[in-house]
C-alpha positions in Angstrom: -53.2 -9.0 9.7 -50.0 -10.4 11.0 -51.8 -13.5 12.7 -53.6 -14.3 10.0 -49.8 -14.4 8.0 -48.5 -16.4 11.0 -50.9 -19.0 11.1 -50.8 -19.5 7.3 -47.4 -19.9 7.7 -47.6 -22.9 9.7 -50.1 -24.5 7.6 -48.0 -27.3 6.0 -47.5 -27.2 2.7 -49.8 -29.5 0.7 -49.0 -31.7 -2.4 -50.5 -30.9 -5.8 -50.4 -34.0 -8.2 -50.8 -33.1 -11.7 -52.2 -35.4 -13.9 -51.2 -35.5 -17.8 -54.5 -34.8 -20.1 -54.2 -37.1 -22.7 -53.3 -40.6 -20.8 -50.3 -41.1 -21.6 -49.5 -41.7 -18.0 -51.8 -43.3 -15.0 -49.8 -41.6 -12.4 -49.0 -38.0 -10.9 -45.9 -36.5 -11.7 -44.5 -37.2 -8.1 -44.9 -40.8 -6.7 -44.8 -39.8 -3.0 -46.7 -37.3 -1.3 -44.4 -34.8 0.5 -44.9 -36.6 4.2 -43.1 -39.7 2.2 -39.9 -36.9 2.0 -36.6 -37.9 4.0 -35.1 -35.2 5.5 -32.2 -35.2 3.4 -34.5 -33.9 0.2 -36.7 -31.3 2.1 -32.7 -30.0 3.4 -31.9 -30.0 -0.7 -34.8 -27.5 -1.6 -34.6 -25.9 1.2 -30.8 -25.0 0.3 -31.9 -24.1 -3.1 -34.3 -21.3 -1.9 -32.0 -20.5 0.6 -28.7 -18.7 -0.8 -27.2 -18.7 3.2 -27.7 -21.9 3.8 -26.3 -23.2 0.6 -23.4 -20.7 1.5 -23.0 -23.0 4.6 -23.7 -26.0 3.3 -20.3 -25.0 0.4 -18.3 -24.5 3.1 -18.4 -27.8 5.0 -18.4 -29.6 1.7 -15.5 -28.8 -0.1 -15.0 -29.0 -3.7 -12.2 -31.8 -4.5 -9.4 -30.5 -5.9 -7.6 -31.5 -8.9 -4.3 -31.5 -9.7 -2.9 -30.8 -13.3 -1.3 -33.4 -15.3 2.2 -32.3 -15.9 3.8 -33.5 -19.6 7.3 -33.8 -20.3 8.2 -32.8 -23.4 11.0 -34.4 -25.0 13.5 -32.2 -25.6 14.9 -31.5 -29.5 18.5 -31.0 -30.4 18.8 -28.6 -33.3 22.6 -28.6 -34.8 23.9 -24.9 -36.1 25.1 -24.2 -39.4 28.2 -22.1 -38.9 29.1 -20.0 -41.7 32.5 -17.9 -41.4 32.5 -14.5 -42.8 34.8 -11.6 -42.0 32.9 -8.8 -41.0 35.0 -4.9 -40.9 35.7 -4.2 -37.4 33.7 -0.4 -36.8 35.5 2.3 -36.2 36.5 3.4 -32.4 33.9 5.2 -30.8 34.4 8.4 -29.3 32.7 9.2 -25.9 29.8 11.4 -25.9 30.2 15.3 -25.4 29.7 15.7 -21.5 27.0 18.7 -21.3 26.5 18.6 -17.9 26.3 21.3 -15.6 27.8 21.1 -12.1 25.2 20.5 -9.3 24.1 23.6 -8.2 24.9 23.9 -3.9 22.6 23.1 -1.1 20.2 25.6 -0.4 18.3 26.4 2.9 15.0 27.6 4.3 14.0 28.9 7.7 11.2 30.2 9.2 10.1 31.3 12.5 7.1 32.3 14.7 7.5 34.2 18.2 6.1 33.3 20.8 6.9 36.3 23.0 9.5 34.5 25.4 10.1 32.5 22.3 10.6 31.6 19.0 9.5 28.5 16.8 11.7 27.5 14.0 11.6 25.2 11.1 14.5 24.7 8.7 14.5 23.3 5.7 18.5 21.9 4.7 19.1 20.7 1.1 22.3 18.3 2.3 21.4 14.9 2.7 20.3 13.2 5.9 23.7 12.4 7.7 21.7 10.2 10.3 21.7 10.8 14.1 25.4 11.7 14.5 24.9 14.8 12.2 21.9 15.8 14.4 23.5 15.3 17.8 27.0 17.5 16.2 23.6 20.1 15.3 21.7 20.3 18.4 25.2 20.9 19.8 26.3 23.6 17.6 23.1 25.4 18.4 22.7 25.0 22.1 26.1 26.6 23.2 25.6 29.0 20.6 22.2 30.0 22.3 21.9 28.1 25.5 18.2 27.9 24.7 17.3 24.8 22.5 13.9 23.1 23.3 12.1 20.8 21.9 14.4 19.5 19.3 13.5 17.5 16.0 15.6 16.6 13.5 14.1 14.2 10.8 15.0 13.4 7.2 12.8 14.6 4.8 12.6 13.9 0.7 16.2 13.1 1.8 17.2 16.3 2.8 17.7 17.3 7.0 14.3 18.8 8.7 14.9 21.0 11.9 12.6 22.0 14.1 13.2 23.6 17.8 12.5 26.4 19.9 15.2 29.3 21.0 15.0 32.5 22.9 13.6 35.3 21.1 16.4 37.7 19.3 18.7 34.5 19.0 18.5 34.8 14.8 22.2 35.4 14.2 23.3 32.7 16.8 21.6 30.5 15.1 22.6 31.2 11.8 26.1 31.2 12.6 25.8 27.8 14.1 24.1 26.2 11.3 26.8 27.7 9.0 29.4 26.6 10.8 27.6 22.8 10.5 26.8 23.2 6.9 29.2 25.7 4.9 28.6 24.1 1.9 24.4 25.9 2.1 24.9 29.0 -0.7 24.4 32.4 0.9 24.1 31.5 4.4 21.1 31.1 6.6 18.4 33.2 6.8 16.8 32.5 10.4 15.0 35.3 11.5 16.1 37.3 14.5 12.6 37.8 15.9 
């Protein structure tokens, strides 16, 4: 069956004349038969069955642009009217009743995971990020307190300082003297688990 559509399809296409009933007119509808077509009006219906090639055909023939008309409005002078009245000055206000409550101090939050010959920690510092100064003064602190710092990170997070490193196993209360002596401002201490 697909021959039979292939050949069809190469079977030009053939012009119908139609012919008015009553008269009116002596000839058909179309003056030229379709072999009488240039190829500039077979291109034309061909675009308009064809949505890619009228696609194509829009973008090598750009719409022409136009540019606005700007106005200039002439501009209107309007004189004030200035009436003088004396108006009571108010009275003095008085500043408003300060209800606030001091900020409450950093807090902290470590956790860690052994490893056997190590331990993984990750601590959490409520004190703002003090940049790379404040970690190097950190990583410091710790390492002669333990002699075991390894893979070091220190990151800001939600504005606040992000630790993470490896120590020797059982080095908890090195490490939480360290950090306190870094940050004594962290209420009740550090917590780092001596595990």
């Amino acid at each position: 069956m697909r021959p039979l559509g292939i050949i069809l399809g190469l079977i030009p296409a053939f012009h119908v004349a139609a012919r008015p009933n009553h008269g009116d007119y002596s000839r058909s509808v179309y003056d030229k038969t379709p072999y009488h077509t240039t190829a500039a009006e077979m291109f034309k219906r061909q675009q308009s069955l064809n949505p890619l090639a009228s696609f194509i055909s829009s973008i090598f023939q750009p719409e022409p642009t136009v540019q606005p008309e700007t106005t200039v409005q002439p501009e209107t002078t309007v004189q004030p009217t200035t009436v003088q009245t004396q108006q009571p000055s108010p009275p003095p206000a008085s500043p408003p009743a300060s209800t606030t409550t001091p900020p409450s101090p950093p807090t902290q939050s470590c956790h860690g995971t052994n490893h056997y010959y190590w331990t993984s920690y990750s601590v959490q510092i409520g004190i703002p990020y003090g940049g790379a100064q404040d970690c190097d003064a950190t990583y410091h602190a710790l390492e002669s307190a333990t002699t075991s710092i390894t893979n070091w990170q220190c990151v800001e997070k939600d504005g606040d300082i992000q630790l993470w490193f490896n120590a020797f196993a059982n080095d908890g209360a090195e490490i939480n003297s360290a950090l306190e002596s870094r940050y004594p401002s962290v209420a009740g201490g550090f917590n780092c688990p001596d595990i």
